[in-house]
N, C-alpha and C positions, 0 to 999 in steps of 0.2 A: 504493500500500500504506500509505501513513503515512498520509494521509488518513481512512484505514478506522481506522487504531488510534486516529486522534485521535478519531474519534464514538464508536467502542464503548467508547471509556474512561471520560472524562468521561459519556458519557450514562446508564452504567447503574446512579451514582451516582444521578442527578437520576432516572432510572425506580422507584429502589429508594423512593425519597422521596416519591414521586409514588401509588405503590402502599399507601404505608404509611397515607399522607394519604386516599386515597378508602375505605380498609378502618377507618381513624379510628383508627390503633394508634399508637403509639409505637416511635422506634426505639431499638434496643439497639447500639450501640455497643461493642465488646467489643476491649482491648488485650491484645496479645501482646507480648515483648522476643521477635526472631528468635534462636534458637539456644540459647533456654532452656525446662527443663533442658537438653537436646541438640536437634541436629538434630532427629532419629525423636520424640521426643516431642514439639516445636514442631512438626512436621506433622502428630501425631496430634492438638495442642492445635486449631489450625487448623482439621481437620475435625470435633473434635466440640464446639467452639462453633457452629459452622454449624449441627450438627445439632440443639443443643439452643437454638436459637431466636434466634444473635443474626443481626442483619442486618445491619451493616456490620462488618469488622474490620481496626485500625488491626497495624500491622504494624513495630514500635520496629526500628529500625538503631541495633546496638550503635557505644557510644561510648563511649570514653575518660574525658569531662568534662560527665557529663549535668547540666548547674548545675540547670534546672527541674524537675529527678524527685527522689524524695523516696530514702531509705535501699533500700526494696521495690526499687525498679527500678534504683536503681544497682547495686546487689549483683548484679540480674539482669543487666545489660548488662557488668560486668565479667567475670562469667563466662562469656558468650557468648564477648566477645574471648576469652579463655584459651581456648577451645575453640575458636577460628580463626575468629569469627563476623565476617561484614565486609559491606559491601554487595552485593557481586556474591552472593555466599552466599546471604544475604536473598532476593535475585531467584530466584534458583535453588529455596528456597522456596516463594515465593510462585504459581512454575509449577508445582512438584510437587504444590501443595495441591488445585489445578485447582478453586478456590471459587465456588460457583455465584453467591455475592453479594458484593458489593464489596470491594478494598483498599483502605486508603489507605496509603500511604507516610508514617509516621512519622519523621521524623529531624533531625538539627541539620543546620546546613549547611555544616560542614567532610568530614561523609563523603559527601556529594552533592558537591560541586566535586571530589573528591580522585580521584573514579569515571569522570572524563572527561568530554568534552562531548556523549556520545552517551547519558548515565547515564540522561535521560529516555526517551527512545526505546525504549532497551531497557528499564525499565521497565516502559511501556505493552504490549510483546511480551512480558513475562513475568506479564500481567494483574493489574497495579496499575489502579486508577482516580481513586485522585489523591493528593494527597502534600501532607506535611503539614511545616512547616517550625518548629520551635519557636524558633530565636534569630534570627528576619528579620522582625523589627516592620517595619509600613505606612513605606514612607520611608525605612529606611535604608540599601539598594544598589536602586536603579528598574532597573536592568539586568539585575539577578539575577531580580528580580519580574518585569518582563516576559518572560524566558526561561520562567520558571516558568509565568508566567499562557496563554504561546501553547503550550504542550506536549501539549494536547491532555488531559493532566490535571487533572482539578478540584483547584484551588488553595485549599485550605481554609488559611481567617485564624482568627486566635484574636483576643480582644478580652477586657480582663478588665474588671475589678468596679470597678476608677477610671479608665477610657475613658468620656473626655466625649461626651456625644451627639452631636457633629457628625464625631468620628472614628471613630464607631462605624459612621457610615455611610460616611464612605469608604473603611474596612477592610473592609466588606460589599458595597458594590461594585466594587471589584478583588479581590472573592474568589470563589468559586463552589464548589459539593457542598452545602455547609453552611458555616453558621459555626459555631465549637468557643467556649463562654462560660464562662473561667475563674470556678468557683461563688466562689473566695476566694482571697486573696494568698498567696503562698509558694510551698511544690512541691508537686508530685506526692503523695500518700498519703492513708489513711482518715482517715476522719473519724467522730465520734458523730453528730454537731448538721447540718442546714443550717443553709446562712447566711442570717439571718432579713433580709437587707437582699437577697439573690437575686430574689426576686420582682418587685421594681422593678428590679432590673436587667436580665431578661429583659424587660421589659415596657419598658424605653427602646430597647433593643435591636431588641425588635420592630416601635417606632415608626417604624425606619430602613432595615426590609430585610424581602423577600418570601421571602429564604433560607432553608431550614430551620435551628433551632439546635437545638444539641446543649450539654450542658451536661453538663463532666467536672471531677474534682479533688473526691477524698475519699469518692465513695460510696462503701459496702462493705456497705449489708445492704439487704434486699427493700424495707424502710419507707422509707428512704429513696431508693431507686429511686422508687418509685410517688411520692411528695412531690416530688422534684424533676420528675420526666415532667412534671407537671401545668403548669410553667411552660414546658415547652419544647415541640420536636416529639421529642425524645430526650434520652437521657442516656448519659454515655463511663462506663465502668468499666475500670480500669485496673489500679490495685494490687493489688486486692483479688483480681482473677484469679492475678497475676504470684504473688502470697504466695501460694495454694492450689497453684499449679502447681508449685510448687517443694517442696511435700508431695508433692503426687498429682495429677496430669492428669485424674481422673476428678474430685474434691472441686472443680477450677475448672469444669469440666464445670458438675457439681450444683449451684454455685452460682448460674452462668450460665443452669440453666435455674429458678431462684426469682427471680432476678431477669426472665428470662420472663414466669414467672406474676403476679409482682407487675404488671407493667406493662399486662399483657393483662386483669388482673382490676380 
């Protein structure tokens, strides 16, 4: 049985990629914080990003001390917790949504170890397909990384914008899904501008790895969607969901599907 959860998980990441690549689209990457607004509405958010055209979505485990997200999403993730939001919850989520297209397991890695040593397992049984670690840079527990890397879940690495080009490529090979390319330094939230030094940075990046990239941190309107796509195979939207949804679940919706359009157009 584990065997089976180890291929259907990771693989339907790498089919979703693969499909995206032969039809020549771009993917949409689209973030949720689990349990924001509520429960019932992060299920409802869940289904109708699906519907309104993204293809992968990352799936935030409330924390405590989110140091890399910007004001949008801690705000969100503090008030999941208040409303009892935790990992096991998350999963319980992530079953309910029953998503035809990929999760990935967003989280730091104090509510992952805190979840037991079975925390992957039942993940991949609760239809995650891979997981995402924001404070476990390349090298700094190999133990951790290897539990991670054999779980049968795609192990997506992040690499930012001053990752010299030889660690870019060993961060892309012990990773797998995709790699995530921080657009600029800081945290999490919108932006006006790209960063006019992105281009090159995708493009050393891609000197080093066949994986697909995805490149998040700051988008928030359609122009800039379609601008950055052009560098990558996708782009992550994040905030700019998290702040609409916390209006109205329908506006993050709407936004989600111009960012859509944008990309397909």
């Amino acid at each position: 049985m584990a065997s089976t959860l180890a291929t259907t998980s990771s693989d339907r990441l790498d089919l979703k990629f693969a499909e995206l690549r032969s039809a020549g689209r771009k993917a949409l990457v689209c973030y949720v914080t689990a349990g924001y607004p509520d429960y019932a509405q992060s299920l409802d958010l869940i289904c109708g990003l699906e519907d309104a055209g993204a293809d992968v979505i990352e799936v935030g485990v409330p924390f405590s001390d989110p140091i890399a997200d910007g004001p949008v999403i801690q705000e969100s993730s503090h008030r999941a917790l208040a409303l009892g939001m935790n990992l096991d919850r998350t999963l319980d989520l992530v079953t309910d949504a029953r998503s035809e297209i990929p999760i990935v397991l967003f989280s730091y890695l104090n509510p992952i170890l805190s979840a037991g040593p079975d925390v992957l397992e039942r993940s991949r049984s609760a239809g995650v397909d891979g997981i995402l670690v924001t404070d476990l840079p390349l090298g700094a527990d190999p133990s951790r990384e290897t539990w991670l890397a054999s779980s049968g879940l795609a192990f997506i690495r992040l690499v930012a914008p001053t990752t010299p080009l030889e660690r870019m490529r060993e961060i892309a090979l012990k990773g797998s899904g995709f790699v995530y390319l921080i657009s600029r330094m800081g945290v999490t939230g919108e932006q006006k501008m790209v960063n006019p030094e992105l281009a090159a940075t995708a493009s050393r990046l891609r000197s080093v790895t066949e994986l697909p990239i995805c490149i998040g941190f700051g988008i928030s309107e359609a122009s800039q969607a379609r601008e950055t796509a052009r560098m990558a195979d996708g782009i992550v939207v994040g905030s700019a969901i998290v702040r609409e949804s916390g209006v109205d679940i329908a506006r993050a919706i709407s936004l989600t599907k111009s960012f859509r359009a944008a990309l397909d157009g």
